[in-house]
N, C-alpha and C positions, 0 to 999 in steps of 0.2 A: 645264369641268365634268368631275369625274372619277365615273364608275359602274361603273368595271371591276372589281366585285365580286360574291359575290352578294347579289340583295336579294328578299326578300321582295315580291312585286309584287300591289298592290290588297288586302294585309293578312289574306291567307286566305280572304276573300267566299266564300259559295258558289256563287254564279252564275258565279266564273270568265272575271269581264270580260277579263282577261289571260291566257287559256293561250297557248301556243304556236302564233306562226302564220308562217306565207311569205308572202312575197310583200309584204307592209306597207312601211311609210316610218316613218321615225320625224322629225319635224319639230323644229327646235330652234334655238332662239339661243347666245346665253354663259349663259344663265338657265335655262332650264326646257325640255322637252322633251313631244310627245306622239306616242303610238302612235297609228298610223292605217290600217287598213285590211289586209289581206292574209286568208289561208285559216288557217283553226282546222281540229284534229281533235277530233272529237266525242268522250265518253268518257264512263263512269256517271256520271263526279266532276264532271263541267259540263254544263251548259244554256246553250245558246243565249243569249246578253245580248240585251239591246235595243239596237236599228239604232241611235238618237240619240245613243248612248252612249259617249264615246272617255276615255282613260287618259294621266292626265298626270303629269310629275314635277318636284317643282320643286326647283330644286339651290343655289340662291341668290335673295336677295332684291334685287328692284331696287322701280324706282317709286316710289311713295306708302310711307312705312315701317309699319309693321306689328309692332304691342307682341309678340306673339304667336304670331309666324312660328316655324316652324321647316323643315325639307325631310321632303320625302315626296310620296306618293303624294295622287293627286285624282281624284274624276270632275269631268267636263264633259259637257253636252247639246248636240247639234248642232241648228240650227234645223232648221225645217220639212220644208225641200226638200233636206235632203242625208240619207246613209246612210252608213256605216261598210264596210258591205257592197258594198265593189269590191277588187280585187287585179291585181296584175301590171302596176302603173301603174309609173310613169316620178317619183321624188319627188326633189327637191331642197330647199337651205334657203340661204336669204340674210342671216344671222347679223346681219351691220350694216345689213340690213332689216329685223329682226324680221318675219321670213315664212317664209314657206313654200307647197310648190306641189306637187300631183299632179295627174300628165298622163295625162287617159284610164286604160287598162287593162281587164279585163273586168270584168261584172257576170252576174247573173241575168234573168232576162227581164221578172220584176218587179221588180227592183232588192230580192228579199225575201234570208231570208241563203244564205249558200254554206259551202259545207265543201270542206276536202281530199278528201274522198272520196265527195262524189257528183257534183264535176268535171259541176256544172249552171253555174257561172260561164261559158258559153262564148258571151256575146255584148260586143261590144266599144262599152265607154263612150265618150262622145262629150263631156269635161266636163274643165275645169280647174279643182281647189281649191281656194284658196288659206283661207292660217290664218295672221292677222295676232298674232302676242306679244307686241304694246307692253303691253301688260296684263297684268300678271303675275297669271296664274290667272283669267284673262276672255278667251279668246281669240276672236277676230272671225272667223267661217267664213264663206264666202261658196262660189258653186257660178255657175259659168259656162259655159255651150254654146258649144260650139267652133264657128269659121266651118267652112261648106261645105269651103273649100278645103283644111283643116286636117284630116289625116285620124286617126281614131283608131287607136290599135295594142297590142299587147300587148309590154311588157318592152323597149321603146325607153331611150334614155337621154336623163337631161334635164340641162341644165349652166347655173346660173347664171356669167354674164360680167359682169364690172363694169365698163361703160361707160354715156354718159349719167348721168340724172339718178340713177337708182333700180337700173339694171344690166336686163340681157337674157334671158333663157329661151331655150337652142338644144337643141331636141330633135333626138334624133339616131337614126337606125335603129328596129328593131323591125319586128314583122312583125302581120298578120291572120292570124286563123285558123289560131293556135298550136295544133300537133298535141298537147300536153300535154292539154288539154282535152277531146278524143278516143283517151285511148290502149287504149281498148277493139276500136273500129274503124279508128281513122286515120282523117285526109283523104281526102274524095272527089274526086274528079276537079274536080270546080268548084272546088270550095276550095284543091286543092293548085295549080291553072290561075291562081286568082285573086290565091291569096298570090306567086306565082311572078312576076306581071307588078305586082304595086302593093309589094309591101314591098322593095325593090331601091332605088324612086325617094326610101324615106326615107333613104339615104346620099346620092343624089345630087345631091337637093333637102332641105335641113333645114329647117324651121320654126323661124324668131325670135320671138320675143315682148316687147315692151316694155312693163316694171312700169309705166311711169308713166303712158304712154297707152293702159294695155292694150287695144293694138290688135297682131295678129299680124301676120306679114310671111314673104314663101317666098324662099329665096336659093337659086339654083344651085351649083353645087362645081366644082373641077377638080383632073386630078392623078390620084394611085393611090388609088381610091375603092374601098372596102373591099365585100366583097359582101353582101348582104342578111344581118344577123343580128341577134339577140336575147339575152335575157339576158347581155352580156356589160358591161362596168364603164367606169368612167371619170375621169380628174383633171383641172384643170385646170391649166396651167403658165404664168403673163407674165413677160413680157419686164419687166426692170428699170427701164425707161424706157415700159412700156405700150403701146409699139411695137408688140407683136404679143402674145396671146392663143392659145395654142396647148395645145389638146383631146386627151388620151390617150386610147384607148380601148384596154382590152383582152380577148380572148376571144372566149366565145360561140358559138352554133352556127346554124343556118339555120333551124330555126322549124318546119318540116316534116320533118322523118323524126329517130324518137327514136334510132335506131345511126344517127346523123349523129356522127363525132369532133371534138368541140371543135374549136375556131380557137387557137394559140398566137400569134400574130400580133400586135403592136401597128403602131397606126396614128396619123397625129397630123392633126388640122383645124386648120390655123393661122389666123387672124381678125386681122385681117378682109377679107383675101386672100382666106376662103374657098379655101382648098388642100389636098388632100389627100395627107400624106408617107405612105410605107411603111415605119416607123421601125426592125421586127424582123421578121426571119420566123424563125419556132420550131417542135420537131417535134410532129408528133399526138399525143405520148404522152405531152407536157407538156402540153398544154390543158387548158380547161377552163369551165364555165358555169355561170351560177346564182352566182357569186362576187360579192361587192363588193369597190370598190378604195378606199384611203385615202392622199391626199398627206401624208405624217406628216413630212417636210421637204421644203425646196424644191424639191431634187433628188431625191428619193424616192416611190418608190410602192407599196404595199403591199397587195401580193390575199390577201383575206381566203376560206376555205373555197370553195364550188364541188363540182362534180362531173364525170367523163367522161361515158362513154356511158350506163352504169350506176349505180345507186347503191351496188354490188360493187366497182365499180374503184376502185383509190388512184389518189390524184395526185400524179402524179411530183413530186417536187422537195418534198412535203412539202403541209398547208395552208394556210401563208402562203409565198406567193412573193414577193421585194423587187427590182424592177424603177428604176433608174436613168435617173432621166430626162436626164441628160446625157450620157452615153455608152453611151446603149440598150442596156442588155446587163440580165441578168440575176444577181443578185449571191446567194451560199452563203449569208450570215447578215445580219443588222441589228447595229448597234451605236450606239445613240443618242447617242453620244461623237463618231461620225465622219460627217461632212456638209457641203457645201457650199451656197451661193446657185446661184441658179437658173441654168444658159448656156444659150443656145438653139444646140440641135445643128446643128453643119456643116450636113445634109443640108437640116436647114429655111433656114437661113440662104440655103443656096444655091439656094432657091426665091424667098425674101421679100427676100433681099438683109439688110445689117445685116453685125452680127456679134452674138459669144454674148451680150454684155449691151444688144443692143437695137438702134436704129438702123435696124429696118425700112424697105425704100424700095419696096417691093410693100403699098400698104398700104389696096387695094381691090380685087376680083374684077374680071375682065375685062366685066364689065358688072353695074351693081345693078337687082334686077328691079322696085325700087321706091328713088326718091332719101330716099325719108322716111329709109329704112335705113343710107342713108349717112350723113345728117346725126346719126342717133344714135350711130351707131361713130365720129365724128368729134369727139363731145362725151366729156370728161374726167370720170370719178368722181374725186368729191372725198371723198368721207366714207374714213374709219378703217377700215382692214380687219384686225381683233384675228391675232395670231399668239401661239403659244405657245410655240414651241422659242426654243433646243435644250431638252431634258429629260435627265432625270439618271438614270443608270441605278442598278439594286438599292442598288450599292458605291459609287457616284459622290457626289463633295461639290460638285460644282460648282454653282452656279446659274444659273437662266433669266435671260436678256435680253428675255423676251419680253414682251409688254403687260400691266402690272400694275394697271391702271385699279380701280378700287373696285368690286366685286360689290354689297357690300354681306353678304356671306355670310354673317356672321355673325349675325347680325339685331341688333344691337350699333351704337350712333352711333359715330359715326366717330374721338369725342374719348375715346372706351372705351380703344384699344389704347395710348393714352399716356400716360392714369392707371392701366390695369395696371402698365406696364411700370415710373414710377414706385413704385408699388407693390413690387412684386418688387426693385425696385432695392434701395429701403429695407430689405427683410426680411433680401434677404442681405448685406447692411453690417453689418446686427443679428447678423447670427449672427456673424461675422467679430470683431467684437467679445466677442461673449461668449463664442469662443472662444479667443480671445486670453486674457480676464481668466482661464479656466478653468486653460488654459494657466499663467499665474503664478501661480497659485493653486497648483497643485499642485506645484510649482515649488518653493515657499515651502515648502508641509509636507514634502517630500524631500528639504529641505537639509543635509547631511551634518553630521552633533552633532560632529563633530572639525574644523568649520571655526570658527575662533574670532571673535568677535563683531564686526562692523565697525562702529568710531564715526566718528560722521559733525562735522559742525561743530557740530554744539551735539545735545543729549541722547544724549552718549556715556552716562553711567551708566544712562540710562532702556535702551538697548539691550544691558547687561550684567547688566539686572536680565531684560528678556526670555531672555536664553541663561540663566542660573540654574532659570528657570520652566521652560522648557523640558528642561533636565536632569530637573529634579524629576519631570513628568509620563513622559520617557522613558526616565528610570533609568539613565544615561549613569555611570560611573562607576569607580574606578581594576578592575583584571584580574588581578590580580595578590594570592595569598591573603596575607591578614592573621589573626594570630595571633587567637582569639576567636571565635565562631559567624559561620560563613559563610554568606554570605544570597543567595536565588537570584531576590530582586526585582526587580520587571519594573519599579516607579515604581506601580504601583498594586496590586499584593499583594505579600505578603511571607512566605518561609518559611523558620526557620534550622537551620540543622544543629545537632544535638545533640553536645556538646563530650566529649570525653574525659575533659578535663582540669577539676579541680576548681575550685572558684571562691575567689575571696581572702575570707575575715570580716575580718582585719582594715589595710587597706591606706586608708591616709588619703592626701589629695587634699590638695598642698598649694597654695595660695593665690595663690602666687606661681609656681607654675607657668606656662612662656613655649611656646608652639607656635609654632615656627620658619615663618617662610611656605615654601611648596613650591605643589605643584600644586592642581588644584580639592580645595577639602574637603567630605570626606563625614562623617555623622554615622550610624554604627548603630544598631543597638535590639536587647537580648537580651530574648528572652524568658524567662530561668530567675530568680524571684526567690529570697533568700536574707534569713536573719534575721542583722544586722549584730551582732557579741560583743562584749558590754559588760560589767562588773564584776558586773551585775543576775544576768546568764543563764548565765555561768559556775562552774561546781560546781568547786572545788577543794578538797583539803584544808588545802594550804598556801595563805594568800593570799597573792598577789602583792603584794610589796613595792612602797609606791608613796609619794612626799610627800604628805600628807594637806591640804598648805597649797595644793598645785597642782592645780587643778581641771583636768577628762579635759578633753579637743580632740572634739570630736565628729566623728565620721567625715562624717557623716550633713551636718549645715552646721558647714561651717568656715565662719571669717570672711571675710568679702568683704571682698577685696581692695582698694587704692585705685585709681581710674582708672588708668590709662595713656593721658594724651595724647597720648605719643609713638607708642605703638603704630598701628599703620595698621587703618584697620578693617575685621574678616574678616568673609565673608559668615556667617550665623548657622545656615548648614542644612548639608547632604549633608558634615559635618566628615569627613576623613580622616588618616587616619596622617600628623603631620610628618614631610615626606626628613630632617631632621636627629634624628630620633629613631629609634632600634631597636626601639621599640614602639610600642602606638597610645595616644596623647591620651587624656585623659580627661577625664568631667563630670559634673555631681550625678547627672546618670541611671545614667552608667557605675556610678554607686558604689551607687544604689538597686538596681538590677537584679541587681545582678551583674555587672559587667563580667568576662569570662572574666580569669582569672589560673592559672598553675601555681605550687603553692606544694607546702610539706609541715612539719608540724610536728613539733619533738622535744620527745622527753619526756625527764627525769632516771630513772635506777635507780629512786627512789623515786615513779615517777607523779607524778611533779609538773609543771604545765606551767609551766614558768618563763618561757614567749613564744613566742609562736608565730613560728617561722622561714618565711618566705616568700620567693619572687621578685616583687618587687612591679612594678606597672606602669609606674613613676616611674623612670626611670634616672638613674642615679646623677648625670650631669651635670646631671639638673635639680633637684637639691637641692643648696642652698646651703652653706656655713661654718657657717654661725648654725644653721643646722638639725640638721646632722653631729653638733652637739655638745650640742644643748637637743633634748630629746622630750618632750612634757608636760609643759614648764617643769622639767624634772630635768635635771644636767648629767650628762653618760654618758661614762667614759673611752673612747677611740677608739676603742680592740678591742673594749670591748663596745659600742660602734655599729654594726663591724661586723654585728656577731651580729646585733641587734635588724632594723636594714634590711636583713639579709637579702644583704647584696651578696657 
């Protein structure tokens, strides 16, 4: 469960079930977690909570499922006979027991509440309490009197051991009648007499406790037995093979006098030898107390803040110190990339016999002060003990190997994350697709109009009538000026240049005219209309001699021509200038409109218009014999054909 953010804690309340305290435990499984106990400071903005009252948070969902679940914060009531209101206890948590356990610490005289700063906590509880988590968000408290012989203390440390059925409780250190509680006066002579002769014998006698038959038990020690202290930390380290059980401690200071300088010291209790190694010794000016420590890999250990003598002084080396549990030394940085399995160091080895991955042959105290005890360290834990590493740092892509068991976290059945993932599968195949068709798509309308039409095995003409269409809408067409109003058409407007050059009245379209095949054809459009000259609308004085039996050709509709089967057939749109012609084609429209023509007429001395002289559109190659010589059904000697067509 990760909470290494920040969080909002008990949702703003005013009463301030959660301010800021010391001294507490926080109890927790892979699941959920609660605060318990330690000193508050008082302040306008809180009040006092109630004794019964404890702060839970739940970080995943296990158990019974739950429509409705989500994480967050809870209260819980504690039964009858417990209070909230004790501090400087001794707490630990047994994760694959869902438990948890605080040892002693002090209270108030009526067990009513305590603060930081009126330091009335200064009588020592005599009580274990355990907080059962099979229940997620029901937790089971229970409150038990410790034996006579079990003495209580302030700031000892407590270590779950996983041996037997359910695992061990070994309290370790701590002292009576911690000067903290007096730092107005200090210890009196009795008290500094009494702490001096009883808190010594918790290093050298620890206190067992066994979960399943919670019955307690006192073992002796031997070896470099560390002297009387308090507040200082703890990990726990086994052997690969379960062989030996070996206890870090680190820090701390003796309990009685406040300019007492930290302990830099680490020490190790290896189990179930019961032995005590002296694994470092470190200078004054690194110490420190009040710290917690965390095993964050097998070989790693990690003190968390602390203080010197003062709450003024820094601590050397920084607030987190990372402490090597294989080759005891003290190491400049962390790096969650670089880590080993656990070796049991030389120096213990060479106590308990073995080597680094196990094998202990020391594997009882030189006497057990009760056999019960032996036969529990003798018995094998069998249950799962969750691990997390390694872990991945900011940059890192690596992933965990560590226990991926089902939370449940999500509040989601179990069959959810495999119809998502189907889900999502689907959507992006879908896009993939339609990015693809998009893709061709536009593909298709950017295909370049100068790539020519590709026929396939059957409906070649339906795909030469598509490129035609295409022309049409994008106005594809010859670059090159032609005689006649030039047009600056896009394929969907159209605007032409106004001509210079006069238009033709009288230029007939013969019938029989052939447009040679060439390239794609275009067809234009002039916008200038003109009125076609006929015998009606011309004023002369002289008329024009003409057969009276030969009826005019009309410019306007000449006769339609006969088929031409042989001819191959042209497309009917965007006509263009024949390559075998010197001028452009023409069509009934050319001749309506005005198809542009340069011409000029002469007149005789006498004003008289005898024909109008033109350069006609028609070149000479495309008029026939028959024609050269017949105009109007009149036959014309050569020279004056010349004249009349203009050539």
């Amino acid at each position: 469960m990760s909470v290494i953010h920040n969080e909002t804690i008990a949702g703003g309340t005013a009463n301030n079930l959660a301010p800021n305290h010391r001294d507490g435990v926080m109890f927790s499984n892979q699941n959920e977690f609660y605060l318990y106990g330690g000193l508050s400071r008082l302040t306008k903005s809180s009040d006092t909570s109630p004794a019964n009252e404890v702060l839970g948070y739940e970080g995943y969902q296990y158990g019974a499922y739950r429509n409705n679940w989500g994480p967050g914060w809870h209260r819980e009531n504690l039964p009858t006979n417990l209070t909230r209101f004790i501090t400087n206890g001794a707490g630990v948590s047994a994760p694959s027991e869902n438990l948890g356990f605080y040892f002693s610490g002090m209270r108030a005289k009526d067990w009513g509440p305590i603060t930081y700063d009126q330091y009335n906590s200064n009588v020592t509880a005599d009580t274990l309490i355990t907080v059962d988590m099979s229940t997620m968000g029901d937790a089971s408290w229970t409150n038990a009197t410790l034996p006579p012989e079990i003495q209580g203390r302030s700031n000892a440390e407590l270590v779950w051991v996983p041996v037997s059925d359910s695992g061990v409780l070994v309290a370790i250190g701590g002292v009576i009648n911690p000067v903290q509680f007096w730092p107005n006066t200090g210890l009196n002579s009795r008290q500094t007499a009494e702490t001096k002769k009883v808190s010594p014998t918790f290093m050298e006698t620890v206190s067992v406790y066994d979960i399943k038959s919670q019955k307690w038990y006192l073992q002796n020690t031997t070896g470099d037995t560390p002297p009387q202290l308090t507040q200082f930390c703890s990990v726990l380290a086994s052997a690969s093979d379960g062989s030996s059980h070996n206890i870090y401690i680190y820090g701390g200071y003796n309990g009685i006098e406040l300019d007492n300088n930290p302990s830099d010291d680490v020490y190790i209790l290896s189990l179930p030898s019961f032995t005590w190694i002296k694994a470092h010794t470190g200078a004054t000016t690194h110490g420190r107390s009040g710290h917690r420590c965390i095993k964050v890999y097998p070989d790693q250990m990690l003190s968390l803040g602390g203080v010197r003598v003062g709450s003024t002084d820094c601590l050397e080396g920084g607030v987190i110190v990372n402490f090597n549990l294989n080759n005891l030394t003290f190491v400049d940085n962390y790096d969650p990339k670089k880590w080993s399995e656990y070796k049991v160091p030389d120096i213990v080895t060479a106590k308990i016999g073995g080597r680094s991955s196990g094998g202990a042959t020391t594997t009882a105290p030189s006497s057990w002060t009760n056999s019960s005890l032996a036969a529990i360290f003798a018995t094998k834990y069998t249950k799962t003990i969750k691990t997390y590493w390694p872990y991945n740092s900011s940059n890192s892509t690596s992933t965990s190997t560590a226990d991926t068991t089902d939370h449940k976290s999500s509040g989601l059945p179990k069959w959810a994350a495999a119809v998502i993932g189907v889900l999502v599968g689907l959507f992006v195949i879908g896009l993939l697709i339609f990015g693809w068709w998009f893709w061709r798509r536009r593909q298709r309308r950017q295909r370049p109009e100068s790539v020519p039409p590709t026929f396939g095995k059957t409906g070649g003409a339906r795909e030469a009538d598509s490129t035609e269409v295409s022309q049409l809408m994008y106005g594809s067409g010859p670059t090159s000026p032609i005689p006649g109003p030039q047009s600056t058409s896009t394929g969907l407007e159209s605007r032409a240049n106004e001509s210079s050059v006069q238009d033709s009245v009288l230029t007939s379209v013969s019938p029989r005219t052939v447009e040679s095949g060439g390239g794609t054809v275009y067809e234009m459009h002039d916008s200038s209309p003109i009125e076609l000259a006929t015998p009606f609308n011309v004023v002369s004085d002289t008329p024009a001699t003409s057969p009276a039996s030969t009826p005019m050709r009309s410019p306007v509709s000449p006769s339609t021509p006969e088929p031409d089967v042989t001819q191959a057939t042209r497309p009917g749109h965007y006509r263009s200038p024949s390559t075998a012609s010197s001028v452009p084609s023409l069509s009934i429209d050319n001749v309506i409109t005005g198809r542009q023509s340069y011409f000029q007429e002469s007149f005789d001395t006498n004003k008289n218009i005898s024909r109008a002289r033109h350069g006609s559109e028609i070149s000479e190659a495309s008029i026939s014999e028959e024609e050269k010589t017949q105009i109007r059904g009149e036959t014309i000697p050569e020279d004056e054909l010349y004249i009349r067509s203009g050539v």
